[in-house]
VMD Tcl script that builds the backbone (N, CA, C; Angstrom):
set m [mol new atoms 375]
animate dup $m
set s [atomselect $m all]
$s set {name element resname resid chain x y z} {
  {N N UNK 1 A -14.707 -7.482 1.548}
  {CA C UNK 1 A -13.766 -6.549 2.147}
  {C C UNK 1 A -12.731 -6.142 1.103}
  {N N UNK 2 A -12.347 -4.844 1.490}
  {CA C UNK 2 A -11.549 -4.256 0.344}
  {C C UNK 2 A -10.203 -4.819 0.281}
  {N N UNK 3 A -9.289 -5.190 -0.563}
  {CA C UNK 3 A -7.850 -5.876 -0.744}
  {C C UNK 3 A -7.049 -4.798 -1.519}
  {N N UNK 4 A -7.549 -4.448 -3.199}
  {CA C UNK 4 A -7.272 -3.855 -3.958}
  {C C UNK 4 A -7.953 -2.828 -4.930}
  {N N UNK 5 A -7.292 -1.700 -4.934}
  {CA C UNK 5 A -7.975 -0.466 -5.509}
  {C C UNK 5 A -8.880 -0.858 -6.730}
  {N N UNK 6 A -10.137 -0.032 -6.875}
  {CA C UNK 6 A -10.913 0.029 -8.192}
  {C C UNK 6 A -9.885 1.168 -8.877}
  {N N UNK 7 A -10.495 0.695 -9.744}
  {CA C UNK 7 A -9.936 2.259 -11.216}
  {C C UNK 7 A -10.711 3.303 -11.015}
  {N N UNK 8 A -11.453 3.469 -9.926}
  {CA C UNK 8 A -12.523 4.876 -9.192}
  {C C UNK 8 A -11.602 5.531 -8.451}
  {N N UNK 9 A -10.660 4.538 -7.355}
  {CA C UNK 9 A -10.064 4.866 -6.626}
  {C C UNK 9 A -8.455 5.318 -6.894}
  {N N UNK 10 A -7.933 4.951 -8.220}
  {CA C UNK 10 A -6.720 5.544 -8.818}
  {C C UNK 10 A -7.440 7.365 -9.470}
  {N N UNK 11 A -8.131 7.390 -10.324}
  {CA C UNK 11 A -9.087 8.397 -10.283}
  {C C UNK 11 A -8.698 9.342 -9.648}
  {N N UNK 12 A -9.415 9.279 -7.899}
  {CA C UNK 12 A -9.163 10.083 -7.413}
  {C C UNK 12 A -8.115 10.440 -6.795}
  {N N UNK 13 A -6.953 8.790 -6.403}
  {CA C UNK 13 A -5.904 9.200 -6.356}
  {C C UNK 13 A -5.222 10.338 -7.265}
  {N N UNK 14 A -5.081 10.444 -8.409}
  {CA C UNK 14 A -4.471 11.521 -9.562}
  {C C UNK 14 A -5.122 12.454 -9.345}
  {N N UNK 15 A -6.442 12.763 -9.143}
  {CA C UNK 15 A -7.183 14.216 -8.882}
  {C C UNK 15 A -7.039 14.833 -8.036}
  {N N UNK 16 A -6.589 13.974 -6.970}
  {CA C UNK 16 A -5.988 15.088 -5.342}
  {C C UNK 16 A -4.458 14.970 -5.333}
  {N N UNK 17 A -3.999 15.091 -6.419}
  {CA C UNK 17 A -2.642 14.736 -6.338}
  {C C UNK 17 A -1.913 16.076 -6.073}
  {N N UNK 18 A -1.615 16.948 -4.546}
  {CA C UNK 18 A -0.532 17.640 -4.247}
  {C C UNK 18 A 0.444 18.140 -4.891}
  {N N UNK 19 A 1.119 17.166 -6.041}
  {CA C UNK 19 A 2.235 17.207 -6.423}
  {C C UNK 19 A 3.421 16.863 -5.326}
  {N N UNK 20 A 4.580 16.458 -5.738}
  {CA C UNK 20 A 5.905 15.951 -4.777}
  {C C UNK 20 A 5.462 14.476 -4.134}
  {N N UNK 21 A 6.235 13.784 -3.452}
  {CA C UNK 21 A 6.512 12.730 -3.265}
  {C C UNK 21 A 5.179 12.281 -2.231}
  {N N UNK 22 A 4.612 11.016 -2.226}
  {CA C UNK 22 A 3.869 10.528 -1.612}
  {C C UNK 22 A 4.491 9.176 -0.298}
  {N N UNK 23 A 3.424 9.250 0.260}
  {CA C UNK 23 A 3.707 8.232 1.414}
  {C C UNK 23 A 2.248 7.509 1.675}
  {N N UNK 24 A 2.533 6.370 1.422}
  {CA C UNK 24 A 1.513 4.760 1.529}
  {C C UNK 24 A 1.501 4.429 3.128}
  {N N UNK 25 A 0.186 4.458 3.629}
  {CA C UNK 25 A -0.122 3.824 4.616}
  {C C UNK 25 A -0.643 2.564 3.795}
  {N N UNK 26 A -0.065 1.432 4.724}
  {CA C UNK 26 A -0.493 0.290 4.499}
  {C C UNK 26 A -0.732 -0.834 5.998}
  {N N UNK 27 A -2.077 -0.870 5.739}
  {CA C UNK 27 A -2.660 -1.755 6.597}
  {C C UNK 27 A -3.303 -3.203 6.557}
  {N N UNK 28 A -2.769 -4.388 6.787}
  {CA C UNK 28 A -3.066 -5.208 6.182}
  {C C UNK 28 A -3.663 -6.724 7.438}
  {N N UNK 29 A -4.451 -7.246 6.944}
  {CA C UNK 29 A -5.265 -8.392 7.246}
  {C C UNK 29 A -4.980 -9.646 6.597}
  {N N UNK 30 A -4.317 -10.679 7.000}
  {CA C UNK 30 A -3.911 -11.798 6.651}
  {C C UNK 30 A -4.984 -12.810 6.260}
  {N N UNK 31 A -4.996 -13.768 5.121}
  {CA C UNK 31 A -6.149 -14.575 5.157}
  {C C UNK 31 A -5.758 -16.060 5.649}
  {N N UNK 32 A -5.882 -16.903 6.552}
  {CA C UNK 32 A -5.566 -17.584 7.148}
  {C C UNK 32 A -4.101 -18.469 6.238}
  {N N UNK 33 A -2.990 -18.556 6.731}
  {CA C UNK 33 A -1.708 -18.924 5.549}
  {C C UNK 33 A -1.381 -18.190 4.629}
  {N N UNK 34 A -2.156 -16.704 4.871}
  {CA C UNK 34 A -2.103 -15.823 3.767}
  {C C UNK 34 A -0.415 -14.965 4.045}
  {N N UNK 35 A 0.295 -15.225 5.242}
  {CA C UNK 35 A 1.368 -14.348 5.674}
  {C C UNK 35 A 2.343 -15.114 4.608}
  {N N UNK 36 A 2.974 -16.518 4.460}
  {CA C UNK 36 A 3.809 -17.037 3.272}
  {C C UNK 36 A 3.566 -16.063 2.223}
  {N N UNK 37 A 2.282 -16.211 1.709}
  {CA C UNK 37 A 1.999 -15.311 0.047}
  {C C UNK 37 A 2.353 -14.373 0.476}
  {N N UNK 38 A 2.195 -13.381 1.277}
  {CA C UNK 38 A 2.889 -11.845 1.445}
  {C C UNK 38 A 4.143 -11.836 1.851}
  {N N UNK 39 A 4.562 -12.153 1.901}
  {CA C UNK 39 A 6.434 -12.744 2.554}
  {C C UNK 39 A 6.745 -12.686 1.229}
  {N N UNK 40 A 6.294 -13.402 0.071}
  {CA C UNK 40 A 6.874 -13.891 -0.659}
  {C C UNK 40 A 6.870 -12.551 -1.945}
  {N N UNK 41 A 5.594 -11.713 -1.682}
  {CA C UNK 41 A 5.353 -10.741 -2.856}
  {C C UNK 41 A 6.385 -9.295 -2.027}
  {N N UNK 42 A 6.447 -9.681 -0.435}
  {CA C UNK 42 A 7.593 -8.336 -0.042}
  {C C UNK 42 A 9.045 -8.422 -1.028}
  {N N UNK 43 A 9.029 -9.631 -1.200}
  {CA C UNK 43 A 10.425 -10.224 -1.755}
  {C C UNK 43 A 10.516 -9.617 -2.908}
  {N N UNK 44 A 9.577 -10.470 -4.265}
  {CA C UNK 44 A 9.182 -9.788 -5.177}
  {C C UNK 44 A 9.156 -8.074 -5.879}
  {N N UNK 45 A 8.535 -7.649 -4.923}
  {CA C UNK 45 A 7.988 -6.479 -5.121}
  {C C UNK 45 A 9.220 -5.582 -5.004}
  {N N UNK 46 A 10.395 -5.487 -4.232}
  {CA C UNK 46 A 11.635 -4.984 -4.225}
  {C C UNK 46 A 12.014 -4.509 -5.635}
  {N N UNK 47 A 12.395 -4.833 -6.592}
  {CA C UNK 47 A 13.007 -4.432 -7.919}
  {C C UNK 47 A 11.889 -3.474 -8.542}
  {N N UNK 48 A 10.743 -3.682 -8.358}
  {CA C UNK 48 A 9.434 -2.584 -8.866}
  {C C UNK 48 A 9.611 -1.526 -8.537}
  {N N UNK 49 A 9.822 -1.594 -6.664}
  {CA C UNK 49 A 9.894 -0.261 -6.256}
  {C C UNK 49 A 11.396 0.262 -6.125}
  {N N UNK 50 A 12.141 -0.242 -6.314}
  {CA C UNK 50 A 13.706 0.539 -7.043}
  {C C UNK 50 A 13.702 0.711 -8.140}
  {N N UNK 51 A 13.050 0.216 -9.206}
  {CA C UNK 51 A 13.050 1.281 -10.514}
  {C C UNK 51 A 12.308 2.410 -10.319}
  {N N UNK 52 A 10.910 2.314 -9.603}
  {CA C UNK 52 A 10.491 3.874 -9.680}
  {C C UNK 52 A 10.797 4.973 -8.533}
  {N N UNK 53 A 11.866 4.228 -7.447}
  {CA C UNK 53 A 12.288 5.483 -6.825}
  {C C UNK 53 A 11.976 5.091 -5.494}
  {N N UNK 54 A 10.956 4.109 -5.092}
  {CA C UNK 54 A 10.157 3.847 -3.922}
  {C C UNK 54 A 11.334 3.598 -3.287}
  {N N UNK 55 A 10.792 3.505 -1.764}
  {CA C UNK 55 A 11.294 3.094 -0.714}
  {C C UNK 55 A 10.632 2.776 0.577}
  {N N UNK 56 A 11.032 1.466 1.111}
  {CA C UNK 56 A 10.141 1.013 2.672}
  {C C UNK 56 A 11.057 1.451 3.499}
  {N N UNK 57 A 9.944 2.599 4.497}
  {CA C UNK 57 A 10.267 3.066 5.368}
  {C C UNK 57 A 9.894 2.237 6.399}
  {N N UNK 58 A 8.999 1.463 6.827}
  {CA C UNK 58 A 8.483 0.750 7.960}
  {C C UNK 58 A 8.007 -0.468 7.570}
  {N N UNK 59 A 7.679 -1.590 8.036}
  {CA C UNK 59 A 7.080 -2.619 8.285}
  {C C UNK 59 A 7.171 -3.502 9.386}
  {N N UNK 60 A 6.244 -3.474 9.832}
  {CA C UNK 60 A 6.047 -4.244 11.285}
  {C C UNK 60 A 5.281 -5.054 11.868}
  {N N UNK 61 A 4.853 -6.135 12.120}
  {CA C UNK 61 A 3.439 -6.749 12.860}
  {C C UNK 61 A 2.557 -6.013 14.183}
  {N N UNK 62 A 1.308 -6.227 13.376}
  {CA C UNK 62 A -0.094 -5.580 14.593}
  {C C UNK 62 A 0.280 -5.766 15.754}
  {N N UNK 63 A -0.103 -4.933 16.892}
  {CA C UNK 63 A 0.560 -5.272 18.146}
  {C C UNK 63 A -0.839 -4.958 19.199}
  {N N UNK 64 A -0.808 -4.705 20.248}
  {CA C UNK 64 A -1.638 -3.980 21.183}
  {C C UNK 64 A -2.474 -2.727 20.600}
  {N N UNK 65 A -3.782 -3.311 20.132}
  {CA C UNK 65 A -4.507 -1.426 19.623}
  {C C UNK 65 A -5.308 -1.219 21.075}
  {N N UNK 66 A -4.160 -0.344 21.178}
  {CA C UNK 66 A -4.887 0.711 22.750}
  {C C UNK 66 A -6.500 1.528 22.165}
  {N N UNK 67 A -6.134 1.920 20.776}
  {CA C UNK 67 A -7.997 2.465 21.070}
  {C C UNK 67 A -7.864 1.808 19.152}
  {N N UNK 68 A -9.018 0.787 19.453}
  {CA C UNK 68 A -9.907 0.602 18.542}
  {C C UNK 68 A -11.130 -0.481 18.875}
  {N N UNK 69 A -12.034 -0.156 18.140}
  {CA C UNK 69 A -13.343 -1.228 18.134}
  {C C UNK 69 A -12.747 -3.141 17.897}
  {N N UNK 70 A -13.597 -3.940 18.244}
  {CA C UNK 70 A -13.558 -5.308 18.103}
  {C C UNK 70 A -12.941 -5.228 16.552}
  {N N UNK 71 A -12.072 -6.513 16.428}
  {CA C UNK 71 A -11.985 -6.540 15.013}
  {C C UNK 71 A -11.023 -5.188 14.234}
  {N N UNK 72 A -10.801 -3.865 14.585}
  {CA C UNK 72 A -9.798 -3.453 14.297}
  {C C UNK 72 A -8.879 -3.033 14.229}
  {N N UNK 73 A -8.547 -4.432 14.929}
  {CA C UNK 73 A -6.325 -4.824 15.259}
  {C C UNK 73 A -5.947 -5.022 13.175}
  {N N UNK 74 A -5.328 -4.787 13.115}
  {CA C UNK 74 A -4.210 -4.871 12.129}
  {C C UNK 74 A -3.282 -6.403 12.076}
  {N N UNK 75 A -2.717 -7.047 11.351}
  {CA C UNK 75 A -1.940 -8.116 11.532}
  {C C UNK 75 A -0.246 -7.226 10.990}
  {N N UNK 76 A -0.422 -6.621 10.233}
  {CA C UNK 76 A 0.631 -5.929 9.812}
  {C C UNK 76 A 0.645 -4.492 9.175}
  {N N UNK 77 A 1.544 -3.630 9.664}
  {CA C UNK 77 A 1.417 -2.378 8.973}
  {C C UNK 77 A 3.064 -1.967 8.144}
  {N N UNK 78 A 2.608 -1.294 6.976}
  {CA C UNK 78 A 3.801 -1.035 6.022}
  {C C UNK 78 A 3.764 0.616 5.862}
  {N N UNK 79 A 4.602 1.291 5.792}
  {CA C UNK 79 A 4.696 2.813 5.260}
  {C C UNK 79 A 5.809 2.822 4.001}
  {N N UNK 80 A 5.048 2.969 2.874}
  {CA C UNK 80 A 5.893 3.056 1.863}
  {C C UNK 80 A 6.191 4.420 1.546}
  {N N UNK 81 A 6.823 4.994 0.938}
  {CA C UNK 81 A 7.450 6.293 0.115}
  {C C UNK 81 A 7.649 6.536 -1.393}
  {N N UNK 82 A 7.401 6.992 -2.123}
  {CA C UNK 82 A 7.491 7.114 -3.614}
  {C C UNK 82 A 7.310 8.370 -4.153}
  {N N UNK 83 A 8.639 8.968 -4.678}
  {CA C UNK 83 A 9.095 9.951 -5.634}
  {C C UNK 83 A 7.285 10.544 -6.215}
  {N N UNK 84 A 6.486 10.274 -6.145}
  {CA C UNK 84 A 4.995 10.731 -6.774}
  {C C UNK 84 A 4.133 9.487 -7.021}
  {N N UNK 85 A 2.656 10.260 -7.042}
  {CA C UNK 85 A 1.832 9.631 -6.973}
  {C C UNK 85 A 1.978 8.428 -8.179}
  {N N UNK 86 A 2.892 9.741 -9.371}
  {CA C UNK 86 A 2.742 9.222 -10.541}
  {C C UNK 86 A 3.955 7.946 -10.891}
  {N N UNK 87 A 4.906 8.193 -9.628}
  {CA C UNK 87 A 5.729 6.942 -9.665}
  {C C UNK 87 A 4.921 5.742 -8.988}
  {N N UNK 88 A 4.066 5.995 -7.919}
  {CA C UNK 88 A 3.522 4.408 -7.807}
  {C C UNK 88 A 2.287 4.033 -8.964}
  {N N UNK 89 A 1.598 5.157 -9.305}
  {CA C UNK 89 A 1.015 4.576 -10.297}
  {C C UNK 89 A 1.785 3.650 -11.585}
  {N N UNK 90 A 2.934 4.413 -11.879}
  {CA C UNK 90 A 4.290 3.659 -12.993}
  {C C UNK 90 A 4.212 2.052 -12.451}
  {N N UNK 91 A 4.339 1.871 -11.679}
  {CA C UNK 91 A 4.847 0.626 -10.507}
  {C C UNK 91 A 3.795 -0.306 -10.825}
  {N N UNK 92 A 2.432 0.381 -10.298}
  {CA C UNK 92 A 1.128 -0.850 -9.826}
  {C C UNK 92 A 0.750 -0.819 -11.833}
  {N N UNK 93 A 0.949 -0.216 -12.819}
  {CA C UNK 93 A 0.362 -0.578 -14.041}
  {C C UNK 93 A 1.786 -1.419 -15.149}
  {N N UNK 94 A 2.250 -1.614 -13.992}
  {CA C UNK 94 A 3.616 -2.466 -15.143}
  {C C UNK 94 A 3.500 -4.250 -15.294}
  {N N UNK 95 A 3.003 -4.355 -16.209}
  {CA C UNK 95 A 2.253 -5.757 -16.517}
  {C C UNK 95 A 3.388 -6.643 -15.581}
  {N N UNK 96 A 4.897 -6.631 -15.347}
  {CA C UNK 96 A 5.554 -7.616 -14.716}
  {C C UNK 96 A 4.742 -7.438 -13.294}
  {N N UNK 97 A 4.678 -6.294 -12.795}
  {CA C UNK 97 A 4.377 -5.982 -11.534}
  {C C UNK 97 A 2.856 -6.714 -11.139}
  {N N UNK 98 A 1.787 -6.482 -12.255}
  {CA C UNK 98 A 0.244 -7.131 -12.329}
  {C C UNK 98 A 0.709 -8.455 -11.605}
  {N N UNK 99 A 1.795 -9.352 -12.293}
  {CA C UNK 99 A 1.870 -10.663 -12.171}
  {C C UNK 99 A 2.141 -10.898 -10.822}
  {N N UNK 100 A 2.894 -9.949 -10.018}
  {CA C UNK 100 A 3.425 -10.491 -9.059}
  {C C UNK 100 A 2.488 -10.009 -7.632}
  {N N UNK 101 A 1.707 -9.158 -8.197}
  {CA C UNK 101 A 1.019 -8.268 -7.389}
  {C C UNK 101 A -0.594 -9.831 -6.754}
  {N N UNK 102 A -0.257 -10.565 -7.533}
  {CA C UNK 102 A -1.777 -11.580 -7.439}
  {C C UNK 102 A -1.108 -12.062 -6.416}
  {N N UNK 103 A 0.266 -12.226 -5.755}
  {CA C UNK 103 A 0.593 -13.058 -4.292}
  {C C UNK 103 A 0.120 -12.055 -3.017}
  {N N UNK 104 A 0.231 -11.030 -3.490}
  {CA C UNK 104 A -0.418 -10.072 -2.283}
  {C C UNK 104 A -2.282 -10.209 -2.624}
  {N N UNK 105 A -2.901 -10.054 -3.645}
  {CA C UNK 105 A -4.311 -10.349 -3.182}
  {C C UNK 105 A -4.349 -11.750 -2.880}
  {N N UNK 106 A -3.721 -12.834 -2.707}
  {CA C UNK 106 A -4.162 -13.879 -2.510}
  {C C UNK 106 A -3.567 -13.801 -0.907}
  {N N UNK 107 A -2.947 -13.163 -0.528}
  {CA C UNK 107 A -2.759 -13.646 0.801}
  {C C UNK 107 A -3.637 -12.322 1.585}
  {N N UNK 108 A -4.484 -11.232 1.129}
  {CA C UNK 108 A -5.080 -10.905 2.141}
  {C C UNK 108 A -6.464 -10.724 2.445}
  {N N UNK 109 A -7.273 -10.382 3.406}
  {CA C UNK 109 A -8.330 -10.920 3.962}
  {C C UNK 109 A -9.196 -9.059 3.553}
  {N N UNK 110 A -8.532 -8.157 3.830}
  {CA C UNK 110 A -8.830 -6.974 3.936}
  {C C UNK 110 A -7.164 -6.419 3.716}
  {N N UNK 111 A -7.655 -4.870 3.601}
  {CA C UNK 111 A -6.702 -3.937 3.729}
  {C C UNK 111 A -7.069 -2.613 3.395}
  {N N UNK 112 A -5.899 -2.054 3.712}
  {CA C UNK 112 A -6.258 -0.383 3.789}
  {C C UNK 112 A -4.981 0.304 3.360}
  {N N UNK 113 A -5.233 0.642 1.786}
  {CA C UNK 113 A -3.732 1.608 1.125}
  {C C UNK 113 A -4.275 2.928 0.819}
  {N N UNK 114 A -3.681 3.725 1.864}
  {CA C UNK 114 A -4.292 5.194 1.887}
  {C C UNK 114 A -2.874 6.203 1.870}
  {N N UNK 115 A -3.006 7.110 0.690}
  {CA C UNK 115 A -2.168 7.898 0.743}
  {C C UNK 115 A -1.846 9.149 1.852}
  {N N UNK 116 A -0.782 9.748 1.563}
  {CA C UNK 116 A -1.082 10.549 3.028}
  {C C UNK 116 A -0.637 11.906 2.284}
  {N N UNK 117 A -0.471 13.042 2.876}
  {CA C UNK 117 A -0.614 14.416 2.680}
  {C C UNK 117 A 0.523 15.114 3.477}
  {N N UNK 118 A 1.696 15.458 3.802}
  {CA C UNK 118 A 2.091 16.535 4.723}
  {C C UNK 118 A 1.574 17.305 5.133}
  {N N UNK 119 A 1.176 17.313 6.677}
  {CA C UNK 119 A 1.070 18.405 7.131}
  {C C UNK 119 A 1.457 19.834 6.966}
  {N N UNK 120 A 0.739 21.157 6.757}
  {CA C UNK 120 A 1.276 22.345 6.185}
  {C C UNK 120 A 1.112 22.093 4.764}
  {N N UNK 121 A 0.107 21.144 3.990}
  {CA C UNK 121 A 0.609 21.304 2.634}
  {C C UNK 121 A -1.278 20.400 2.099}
  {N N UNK 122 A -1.588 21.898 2.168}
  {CA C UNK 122 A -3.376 21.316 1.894}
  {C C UNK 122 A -3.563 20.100 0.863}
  {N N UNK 123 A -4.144 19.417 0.442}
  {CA C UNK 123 A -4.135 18.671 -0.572}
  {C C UNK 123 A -5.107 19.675 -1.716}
  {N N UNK 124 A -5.085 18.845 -3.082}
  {CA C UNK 124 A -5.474 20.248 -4.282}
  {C C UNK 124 A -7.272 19.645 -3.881}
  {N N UNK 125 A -7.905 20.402 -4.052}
  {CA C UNK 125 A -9.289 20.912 -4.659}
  {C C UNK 125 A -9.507 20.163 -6.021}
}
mol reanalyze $m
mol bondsrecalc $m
mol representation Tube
mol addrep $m
């Protein structure tokens, strides 16, 4: 199950890149004791995303999924924000950040970091 992006998937992140500020859906799957390690990389991860501009708009625990299949409830969802694609890319390739970034794959089971698009504002070709 997927945790963390291939270098296929930054790729095409930069190739559909809109231009202007992006917004991170983040959907995440705990691996059993895996919530400590992510507690601990939310902590972490703070000073990364204030140098490049980021900001958490949401984070919350999975609750009642009124419509989905067996199996896909969520344990936690995050909506991040960042000045450009090219500021979270700045972020996820900053060797301090690599280091701290291994407490979030170790605490999850699955996940889902999907950028999003404004409405009224096609994404590029």
């Amino acid at each position: 199950m997927a945790v963390d992006p291939k270098s296929s998937d930054f790729q095409q992140f930069v190739q559909e890149d809109p231009g202007g500020p992006v917004v991170m859906l983040n959907l995440l799957r705990f691996k059993e004791g895996g919530r400590a390690s992510y507690e601990a990389y939310s902590k972490a991860v703070v000073p990364f995303l204030e140098k490049v501009g980021g900001q958490l708009i949401y984070a919350g625990d999975g609750s009642t999924a009124l419509v989905a299949e067996p199996g896909q409830a969520w344990d936690a969802v995050l909506v991040v924000r960042y000045p450009s694609r090219a500021a979270f890319l700045q972020m996820v390739q900053d060797p301090e950040y690599l280091r701290v970034s291994k407490l979030r794959t170790a605490a999850l089971q699955e996940a889902v970091l999907q950028a999003t698009v404004p409405w009224g504002r096609p994404p590029k070709s």
